[in-house]
C-alpha positions as protocol buffer text, in pm:
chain_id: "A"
residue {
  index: 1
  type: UNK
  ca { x: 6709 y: 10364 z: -6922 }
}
residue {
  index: 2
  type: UNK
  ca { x: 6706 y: 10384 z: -7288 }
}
residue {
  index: 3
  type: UNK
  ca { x: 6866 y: 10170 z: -7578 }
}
residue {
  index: 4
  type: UNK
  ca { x: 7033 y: 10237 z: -7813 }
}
residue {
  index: 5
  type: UNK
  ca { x: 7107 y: 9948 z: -8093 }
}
residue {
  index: 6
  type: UNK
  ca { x: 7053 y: 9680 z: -7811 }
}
residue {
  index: 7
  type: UNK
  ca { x: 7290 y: 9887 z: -7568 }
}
residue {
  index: 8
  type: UNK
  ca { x: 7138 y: 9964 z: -7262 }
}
residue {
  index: 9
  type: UNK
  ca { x: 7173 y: 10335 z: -7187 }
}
residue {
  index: 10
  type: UNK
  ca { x: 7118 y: 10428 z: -6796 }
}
residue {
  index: 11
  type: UNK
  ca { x: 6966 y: 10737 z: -6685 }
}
residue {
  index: 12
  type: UNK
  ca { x: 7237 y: 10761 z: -6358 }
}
residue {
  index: 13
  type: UNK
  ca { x: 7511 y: 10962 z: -6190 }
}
residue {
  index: 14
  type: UNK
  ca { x: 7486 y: 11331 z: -6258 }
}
residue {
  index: 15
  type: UNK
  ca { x: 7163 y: 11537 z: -6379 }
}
residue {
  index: 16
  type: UNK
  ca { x: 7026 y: 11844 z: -6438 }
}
residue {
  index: 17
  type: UNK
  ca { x: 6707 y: 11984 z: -6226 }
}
residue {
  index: 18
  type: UNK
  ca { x: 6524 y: 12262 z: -6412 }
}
residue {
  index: 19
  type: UNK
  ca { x: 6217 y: 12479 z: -6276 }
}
residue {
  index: 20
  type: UNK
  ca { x: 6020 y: 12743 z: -6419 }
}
residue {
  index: 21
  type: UNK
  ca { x: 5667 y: 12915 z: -6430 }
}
residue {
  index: 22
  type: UNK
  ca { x: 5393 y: 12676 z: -6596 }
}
residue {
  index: 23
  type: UNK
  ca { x: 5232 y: 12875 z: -6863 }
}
residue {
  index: 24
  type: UNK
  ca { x: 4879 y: 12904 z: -6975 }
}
residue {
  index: 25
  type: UNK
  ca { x: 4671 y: 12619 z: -6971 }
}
residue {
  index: 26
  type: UNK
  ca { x: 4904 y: 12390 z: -6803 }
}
residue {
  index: 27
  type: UNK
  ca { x: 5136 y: 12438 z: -7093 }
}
residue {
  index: 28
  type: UNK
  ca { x: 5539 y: 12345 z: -6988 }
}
residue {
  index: 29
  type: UNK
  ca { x: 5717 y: 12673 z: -6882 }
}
residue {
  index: 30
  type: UNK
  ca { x: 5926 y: 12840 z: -7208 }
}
residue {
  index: 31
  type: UNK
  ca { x: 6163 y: 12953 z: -6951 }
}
residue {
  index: 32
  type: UNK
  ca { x: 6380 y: 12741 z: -6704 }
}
residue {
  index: 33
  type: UNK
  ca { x: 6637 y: 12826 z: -6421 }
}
residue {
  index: 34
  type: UNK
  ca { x: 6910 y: 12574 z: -6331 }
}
residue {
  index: 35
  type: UNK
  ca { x: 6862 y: 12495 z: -5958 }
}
residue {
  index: 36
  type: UNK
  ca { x: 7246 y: 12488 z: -5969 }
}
residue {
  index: 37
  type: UNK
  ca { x: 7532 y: 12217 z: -5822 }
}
residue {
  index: 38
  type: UNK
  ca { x: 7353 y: 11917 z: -5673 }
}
residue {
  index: 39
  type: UNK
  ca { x: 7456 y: 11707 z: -5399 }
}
residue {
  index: 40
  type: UNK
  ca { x: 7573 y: 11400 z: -5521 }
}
residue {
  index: 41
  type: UNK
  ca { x: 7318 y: 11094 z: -5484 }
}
residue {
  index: 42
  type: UNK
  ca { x: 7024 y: 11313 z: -5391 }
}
residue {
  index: 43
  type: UNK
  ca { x: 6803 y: 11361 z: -5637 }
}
residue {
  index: 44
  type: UNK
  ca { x: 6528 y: 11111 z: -5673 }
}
residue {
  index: 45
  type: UNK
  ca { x: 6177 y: 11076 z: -5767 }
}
residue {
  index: 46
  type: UNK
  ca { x: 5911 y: 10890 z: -5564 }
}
residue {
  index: 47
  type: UNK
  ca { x: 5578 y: 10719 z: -5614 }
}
residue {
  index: 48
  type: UNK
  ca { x: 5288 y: 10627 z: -5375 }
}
residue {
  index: 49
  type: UNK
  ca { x: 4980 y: 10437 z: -5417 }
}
residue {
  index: 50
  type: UNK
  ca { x: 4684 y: 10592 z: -5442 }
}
residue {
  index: 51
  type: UNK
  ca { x: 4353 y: 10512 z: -5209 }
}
residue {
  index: 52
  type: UNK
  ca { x: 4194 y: 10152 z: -5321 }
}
residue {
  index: 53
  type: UNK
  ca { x: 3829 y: 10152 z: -5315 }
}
residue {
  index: 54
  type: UNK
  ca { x: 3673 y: 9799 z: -5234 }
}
residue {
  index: 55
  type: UNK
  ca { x: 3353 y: 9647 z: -5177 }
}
residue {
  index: 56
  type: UNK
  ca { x: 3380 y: 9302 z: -4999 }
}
residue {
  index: 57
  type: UNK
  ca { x: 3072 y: 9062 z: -4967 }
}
residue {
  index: 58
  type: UNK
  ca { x: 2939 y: 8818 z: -4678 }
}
residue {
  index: 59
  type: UNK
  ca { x: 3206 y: 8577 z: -4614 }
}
residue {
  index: 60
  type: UNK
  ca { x: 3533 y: 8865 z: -4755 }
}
residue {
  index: 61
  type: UNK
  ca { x: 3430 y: 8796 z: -5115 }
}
residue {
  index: 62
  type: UNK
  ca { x: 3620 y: 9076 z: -5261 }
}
residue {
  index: 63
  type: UNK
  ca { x: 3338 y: 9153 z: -5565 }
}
residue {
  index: 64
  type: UNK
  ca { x: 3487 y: 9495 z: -5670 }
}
residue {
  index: 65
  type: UNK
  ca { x: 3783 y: 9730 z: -5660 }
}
residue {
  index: 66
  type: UNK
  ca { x: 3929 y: 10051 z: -5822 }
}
residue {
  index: 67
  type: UNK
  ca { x: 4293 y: 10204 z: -5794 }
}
residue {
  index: 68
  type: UNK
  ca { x: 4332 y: 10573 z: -5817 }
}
residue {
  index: 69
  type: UNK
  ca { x: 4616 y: 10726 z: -5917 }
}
residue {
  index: 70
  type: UNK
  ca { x: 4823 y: 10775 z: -5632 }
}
residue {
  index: 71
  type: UNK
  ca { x: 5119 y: 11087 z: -5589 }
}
residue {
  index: 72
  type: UNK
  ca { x: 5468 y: 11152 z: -5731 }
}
residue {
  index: 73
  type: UNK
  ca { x: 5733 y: 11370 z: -5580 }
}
residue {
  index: 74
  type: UNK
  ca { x: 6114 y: 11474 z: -5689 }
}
residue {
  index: 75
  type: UNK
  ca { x: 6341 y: 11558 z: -5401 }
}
residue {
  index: 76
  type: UNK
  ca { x: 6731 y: 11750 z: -5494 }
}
residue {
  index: 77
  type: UNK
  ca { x: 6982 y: 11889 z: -5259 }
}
residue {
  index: 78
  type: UNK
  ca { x: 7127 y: 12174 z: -5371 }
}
residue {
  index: 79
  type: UNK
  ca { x: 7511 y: 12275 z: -5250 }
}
residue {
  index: 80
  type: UNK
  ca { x: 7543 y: 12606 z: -5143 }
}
residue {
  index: 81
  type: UNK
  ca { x: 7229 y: 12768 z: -5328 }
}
residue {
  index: 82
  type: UNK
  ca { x: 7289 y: 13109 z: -5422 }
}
residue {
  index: 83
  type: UNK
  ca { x: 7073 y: 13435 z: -5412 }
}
residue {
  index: 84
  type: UNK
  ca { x: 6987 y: 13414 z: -5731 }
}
residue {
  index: 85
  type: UNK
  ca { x: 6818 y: 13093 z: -5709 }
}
residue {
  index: 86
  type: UNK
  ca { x: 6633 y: 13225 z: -5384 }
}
residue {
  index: 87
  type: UNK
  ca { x: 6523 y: 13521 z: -5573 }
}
residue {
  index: 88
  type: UNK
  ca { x: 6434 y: 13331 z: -5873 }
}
residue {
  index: 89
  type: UNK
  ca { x: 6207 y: 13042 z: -5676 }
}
residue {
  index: 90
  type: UNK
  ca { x: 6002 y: 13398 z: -5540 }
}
residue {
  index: 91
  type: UNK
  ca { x: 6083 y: 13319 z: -5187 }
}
residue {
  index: 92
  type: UNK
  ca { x: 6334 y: 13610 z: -5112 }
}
residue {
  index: 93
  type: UNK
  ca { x: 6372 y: 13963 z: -5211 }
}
residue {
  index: 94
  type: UNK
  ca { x: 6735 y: 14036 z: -5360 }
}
residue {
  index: 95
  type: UNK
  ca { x: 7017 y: 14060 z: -5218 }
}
residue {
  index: 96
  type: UNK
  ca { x: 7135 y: 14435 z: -5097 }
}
residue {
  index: 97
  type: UNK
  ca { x: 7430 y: 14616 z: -5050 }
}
residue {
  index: 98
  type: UNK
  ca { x: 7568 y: 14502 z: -4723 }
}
residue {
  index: 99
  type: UNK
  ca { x: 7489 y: 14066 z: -4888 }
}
residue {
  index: 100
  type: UNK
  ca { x: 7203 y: 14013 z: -4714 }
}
residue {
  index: 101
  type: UNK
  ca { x: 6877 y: 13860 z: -4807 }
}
residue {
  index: 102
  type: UNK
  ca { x: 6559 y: 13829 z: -4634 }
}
residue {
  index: 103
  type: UNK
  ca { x: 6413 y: 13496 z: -4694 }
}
residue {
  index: 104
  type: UNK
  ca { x: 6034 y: 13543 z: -4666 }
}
residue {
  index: 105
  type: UNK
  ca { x: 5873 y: 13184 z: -4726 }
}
residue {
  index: 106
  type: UNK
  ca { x: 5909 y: 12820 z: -4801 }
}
residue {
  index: 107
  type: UNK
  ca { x: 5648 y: 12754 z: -5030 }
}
residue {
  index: 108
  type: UNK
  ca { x: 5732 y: 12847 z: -5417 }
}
residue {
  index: 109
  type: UNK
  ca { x: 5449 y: 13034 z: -5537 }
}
residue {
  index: 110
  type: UNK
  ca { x: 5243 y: 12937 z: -5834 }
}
residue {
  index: 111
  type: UNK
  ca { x: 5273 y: 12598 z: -6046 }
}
residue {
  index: 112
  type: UNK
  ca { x: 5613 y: 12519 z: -6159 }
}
residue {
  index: 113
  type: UNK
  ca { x: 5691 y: 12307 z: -6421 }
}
residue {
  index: 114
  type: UNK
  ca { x: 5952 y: 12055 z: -6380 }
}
residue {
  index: 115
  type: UNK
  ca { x: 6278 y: 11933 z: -6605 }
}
residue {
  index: 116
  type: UNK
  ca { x: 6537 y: 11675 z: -6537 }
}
residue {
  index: 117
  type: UNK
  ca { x: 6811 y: 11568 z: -6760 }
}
residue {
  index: 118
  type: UNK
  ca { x: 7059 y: 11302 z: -6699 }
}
residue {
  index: 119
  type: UNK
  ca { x: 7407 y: 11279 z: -6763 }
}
residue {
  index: 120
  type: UNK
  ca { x: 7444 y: 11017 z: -7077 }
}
residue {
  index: 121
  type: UNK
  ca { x: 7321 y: 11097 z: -7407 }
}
residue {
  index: 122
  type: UNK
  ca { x: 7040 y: 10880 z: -7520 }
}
residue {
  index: 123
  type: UNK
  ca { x: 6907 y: 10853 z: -7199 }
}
residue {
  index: 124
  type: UNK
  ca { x: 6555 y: 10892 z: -7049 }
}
residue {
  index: 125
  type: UNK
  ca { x: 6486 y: 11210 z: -6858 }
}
residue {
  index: 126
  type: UNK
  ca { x: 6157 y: 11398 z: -6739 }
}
residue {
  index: 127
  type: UNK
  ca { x: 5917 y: 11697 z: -6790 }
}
residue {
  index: 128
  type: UNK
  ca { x: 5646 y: 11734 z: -6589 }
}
residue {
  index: 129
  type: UNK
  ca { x: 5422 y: 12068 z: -6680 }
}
residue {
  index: 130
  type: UNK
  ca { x: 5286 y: 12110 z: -6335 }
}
residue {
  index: 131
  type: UNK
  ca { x: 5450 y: 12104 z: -6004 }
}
residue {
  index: 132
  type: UNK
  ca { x: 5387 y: 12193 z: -5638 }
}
residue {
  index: 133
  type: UNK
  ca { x: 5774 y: 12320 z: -5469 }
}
residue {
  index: 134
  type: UNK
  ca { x: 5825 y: 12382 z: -5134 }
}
residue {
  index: 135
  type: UNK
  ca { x: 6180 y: 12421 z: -4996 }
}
residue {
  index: 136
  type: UNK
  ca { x: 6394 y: 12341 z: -4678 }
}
residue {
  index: 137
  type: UNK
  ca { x: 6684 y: 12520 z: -4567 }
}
residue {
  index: 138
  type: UNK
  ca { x: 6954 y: 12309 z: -4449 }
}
residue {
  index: 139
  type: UNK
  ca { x: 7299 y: 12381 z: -4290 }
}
residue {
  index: 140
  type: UNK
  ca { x: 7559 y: 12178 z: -4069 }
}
residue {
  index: 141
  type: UNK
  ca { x: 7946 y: 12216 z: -4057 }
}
residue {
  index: 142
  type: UNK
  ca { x: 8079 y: 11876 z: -4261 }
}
residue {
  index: 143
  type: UNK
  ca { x: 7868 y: 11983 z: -4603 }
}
residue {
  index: 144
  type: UNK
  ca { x: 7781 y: 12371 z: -4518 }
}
residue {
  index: 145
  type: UNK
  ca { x: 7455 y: 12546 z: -4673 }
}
residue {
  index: 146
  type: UNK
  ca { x: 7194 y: 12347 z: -4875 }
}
residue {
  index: 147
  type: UNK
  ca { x: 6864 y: 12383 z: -4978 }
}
residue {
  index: 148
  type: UNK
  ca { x: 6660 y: 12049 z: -5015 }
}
residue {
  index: 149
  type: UNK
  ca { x: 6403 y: 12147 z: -5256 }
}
residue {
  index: 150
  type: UNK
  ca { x: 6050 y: 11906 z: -5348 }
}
residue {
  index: 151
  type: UNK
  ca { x: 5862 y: 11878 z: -5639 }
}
residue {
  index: 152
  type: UNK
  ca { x: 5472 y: 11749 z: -5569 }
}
residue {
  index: 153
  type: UNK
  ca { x: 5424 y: 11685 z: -5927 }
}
residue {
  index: 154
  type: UNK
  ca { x: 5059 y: 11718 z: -6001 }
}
residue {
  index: 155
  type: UNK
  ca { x: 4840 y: 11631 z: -6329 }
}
residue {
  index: 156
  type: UNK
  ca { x: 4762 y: 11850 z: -6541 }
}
residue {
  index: 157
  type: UNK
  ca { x: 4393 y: 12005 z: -6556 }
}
residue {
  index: 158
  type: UNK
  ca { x: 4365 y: 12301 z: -6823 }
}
residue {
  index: 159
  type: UNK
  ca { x: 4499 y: 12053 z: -7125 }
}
residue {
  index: 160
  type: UNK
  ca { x: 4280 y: 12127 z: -7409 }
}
residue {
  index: 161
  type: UNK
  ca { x: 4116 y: 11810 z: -7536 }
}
residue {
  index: 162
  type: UNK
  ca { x: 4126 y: 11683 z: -7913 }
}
residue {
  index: 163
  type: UNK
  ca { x: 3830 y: 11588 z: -8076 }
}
residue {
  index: 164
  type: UNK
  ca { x: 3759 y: 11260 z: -8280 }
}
residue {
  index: 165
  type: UNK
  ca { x: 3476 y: 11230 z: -8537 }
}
residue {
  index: 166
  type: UNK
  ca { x: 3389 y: 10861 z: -8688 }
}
residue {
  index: 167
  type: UNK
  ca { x: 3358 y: 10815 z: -9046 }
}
residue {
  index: 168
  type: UNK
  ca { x: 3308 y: 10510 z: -9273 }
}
residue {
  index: 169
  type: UNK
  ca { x: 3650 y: 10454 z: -9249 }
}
residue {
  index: 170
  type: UNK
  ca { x: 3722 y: 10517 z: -8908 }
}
residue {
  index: 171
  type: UNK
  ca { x: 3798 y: 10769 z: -8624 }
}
residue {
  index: 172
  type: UNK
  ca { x: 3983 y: 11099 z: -8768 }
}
residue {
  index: 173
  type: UNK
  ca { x: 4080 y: 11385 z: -8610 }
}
residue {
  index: 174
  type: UNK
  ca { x: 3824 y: 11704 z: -8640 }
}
residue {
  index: 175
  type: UNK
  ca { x: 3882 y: 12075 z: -8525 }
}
residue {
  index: 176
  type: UNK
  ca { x: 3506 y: 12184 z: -8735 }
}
residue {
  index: 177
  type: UNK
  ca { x: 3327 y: 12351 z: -8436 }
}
residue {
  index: 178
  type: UNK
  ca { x: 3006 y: 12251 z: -8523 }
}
residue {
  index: 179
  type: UNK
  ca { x: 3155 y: 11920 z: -8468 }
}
residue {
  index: 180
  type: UNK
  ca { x: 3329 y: 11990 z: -8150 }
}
residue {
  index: 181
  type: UNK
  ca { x: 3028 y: 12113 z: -8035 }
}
residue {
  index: 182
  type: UNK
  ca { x: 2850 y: 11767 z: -8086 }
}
residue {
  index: 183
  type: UNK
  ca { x: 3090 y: 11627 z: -7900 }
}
residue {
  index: 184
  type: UNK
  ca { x: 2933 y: 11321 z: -7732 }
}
residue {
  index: 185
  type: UNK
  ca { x: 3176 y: 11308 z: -7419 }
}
residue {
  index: 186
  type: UNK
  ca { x: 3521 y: 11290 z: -7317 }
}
residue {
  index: 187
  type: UNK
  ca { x: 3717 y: 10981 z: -7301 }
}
residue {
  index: 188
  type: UNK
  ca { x: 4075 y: 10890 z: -7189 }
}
residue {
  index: 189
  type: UNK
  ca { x: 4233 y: 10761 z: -7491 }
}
residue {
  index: 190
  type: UNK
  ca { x: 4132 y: 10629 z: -7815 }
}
residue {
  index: 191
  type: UNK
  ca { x: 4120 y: 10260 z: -7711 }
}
residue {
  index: 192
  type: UNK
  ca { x: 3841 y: 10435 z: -7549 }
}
residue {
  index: 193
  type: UNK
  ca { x: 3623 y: 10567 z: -7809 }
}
residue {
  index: 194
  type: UNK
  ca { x: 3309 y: 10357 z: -7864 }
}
residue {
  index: 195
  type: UNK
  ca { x: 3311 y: 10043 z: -8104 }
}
residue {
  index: 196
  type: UNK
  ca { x: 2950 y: 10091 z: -8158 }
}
residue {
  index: 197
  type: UNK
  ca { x: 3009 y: 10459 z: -8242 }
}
residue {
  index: 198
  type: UNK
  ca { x: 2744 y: 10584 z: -8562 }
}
residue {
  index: 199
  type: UNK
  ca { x: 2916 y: 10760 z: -8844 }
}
residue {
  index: 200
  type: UNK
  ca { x: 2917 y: 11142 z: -8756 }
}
residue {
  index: 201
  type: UNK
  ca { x: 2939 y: 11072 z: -8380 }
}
residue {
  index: 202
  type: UNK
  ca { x: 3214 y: 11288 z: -8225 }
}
residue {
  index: 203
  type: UNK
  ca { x: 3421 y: 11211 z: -7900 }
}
residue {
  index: 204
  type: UNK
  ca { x: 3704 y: 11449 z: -7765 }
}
residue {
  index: 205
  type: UNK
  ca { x: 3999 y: 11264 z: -7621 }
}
residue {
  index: 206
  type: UNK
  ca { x: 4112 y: 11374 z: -7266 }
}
residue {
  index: 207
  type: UNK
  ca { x: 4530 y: 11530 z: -7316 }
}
residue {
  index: 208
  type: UNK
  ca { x: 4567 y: 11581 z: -6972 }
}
residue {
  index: 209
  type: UNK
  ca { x: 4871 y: 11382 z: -6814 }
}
residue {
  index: 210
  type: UNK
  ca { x: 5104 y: 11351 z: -6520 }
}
residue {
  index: 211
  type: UNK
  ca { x: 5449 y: 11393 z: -6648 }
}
residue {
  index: 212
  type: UNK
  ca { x: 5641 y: 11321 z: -7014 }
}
residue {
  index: 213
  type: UNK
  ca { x: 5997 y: 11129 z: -7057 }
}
residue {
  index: 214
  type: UNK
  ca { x: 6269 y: 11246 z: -7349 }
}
residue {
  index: 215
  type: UNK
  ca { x: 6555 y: 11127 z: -7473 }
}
residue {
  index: 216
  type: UNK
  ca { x: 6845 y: 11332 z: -7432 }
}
residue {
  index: 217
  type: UNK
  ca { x: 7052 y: 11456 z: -7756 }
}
residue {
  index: 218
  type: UNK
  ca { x: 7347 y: 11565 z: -7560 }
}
residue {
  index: 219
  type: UNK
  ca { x: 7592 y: 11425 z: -7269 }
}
residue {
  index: 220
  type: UNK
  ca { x: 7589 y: 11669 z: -6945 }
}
residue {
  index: 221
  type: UNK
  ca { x: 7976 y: 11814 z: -6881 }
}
């Protein structure tokens, strides 16, 4: 959901599912295939909690705890899914001359980076840089061929970080390798850098992330 002068604008009905290779570094593909015609109400995107760590004193005195991030997944149906999109997940060879295809796994090889795009313009749709896919052939007489395909979204890990060096005015941005390589630590964000930081003390900030949301620019037809 977006907004758009106080009108609410909803990221529903039709969308868009994109895939392609993730490129160097965790970077989001340059290239992306349209998985094609999508079964209508099918594509959604999950979340799980992760694994809560507790310690709990004498009597169930709970005296500390930690969440960690827990996983996100993208499930689409695809109507009839053609070679092309078998070929192009690297799962099957082409088709040959007689139109048949030899389908040779289920598991999409490689991280795959991850784009969907709803229908309204000015809505709220997602990128994720690094995915997991894994498919599932699926056929019965009402609604004919499908292919159910799921996205394990994963963070990224190879996400360069940027580097922060404090000054007597404040934290600014530094890419002097002499200062980089003075680098104090990593932190998560720069609510994390140290108040009590010294002038000259450099931090890098970690850029790695799960996913990213856009607004769209167009309306789906």
């Amino acid at each position: 959901m977006a907004t758009d002068n106080g009108k609410i604008i909803m990221a529903w009905s039709k969308c868009k599912v994109e895939f392609g290779s993730t490129g160097e570094n965790d970077a989001f593909a340059k290239t992306l295939t349209n998985v094609g015609k999508i079964r209508n109400q099918t594509t959604e995107l999950s979340t799980n909690d992760g694994d809560a760590l507790t310690e709990v004193a004498t009597g169930g005195e709970t005296v500390a705890m930690e969440q960690n991030d827990g996983t996100m997944q993208l499930k689409t149906t695809v109507i009839e899914p053609t070679p092309a999109l078998y070929a192009a997940l690297g799962i099957a060879q082409d088709e040959d001359t007689n139109g048949e295809q030899v389908i040779k796994t289920h598991i999409v090889p490689g991280d795959q980076s991850l784009k969907v795009t709803p229908r309204n313009k000015g809505a709220r749709g997602i990128k994720a840089p690094v995915t997991r896919m894994t498919v599932a052939p699926a056929f019965d007489e009402q609604n004919g061929n499908a292919l159910v395909i799921t996205f394990n979204i994963v963070k990224t890990t190879a996400v360069a970080p940027t580097y922060k060096k404090k000054g007597a005015t404040g934290w600014t941005p530094t890419t002097t390798p002499t200062d980089i390589s003075k680098a104090l630590g990593i932190v998560g964000s720069d609510s994390e850098l140290p108040s009590d930081a010294k002038n000259d003390d450099v931090y890098g900030i970690d850029n790695n992330y799960w996913y990213s949301r856009f607004t769209t620019k167009s309306a789906l037809h």
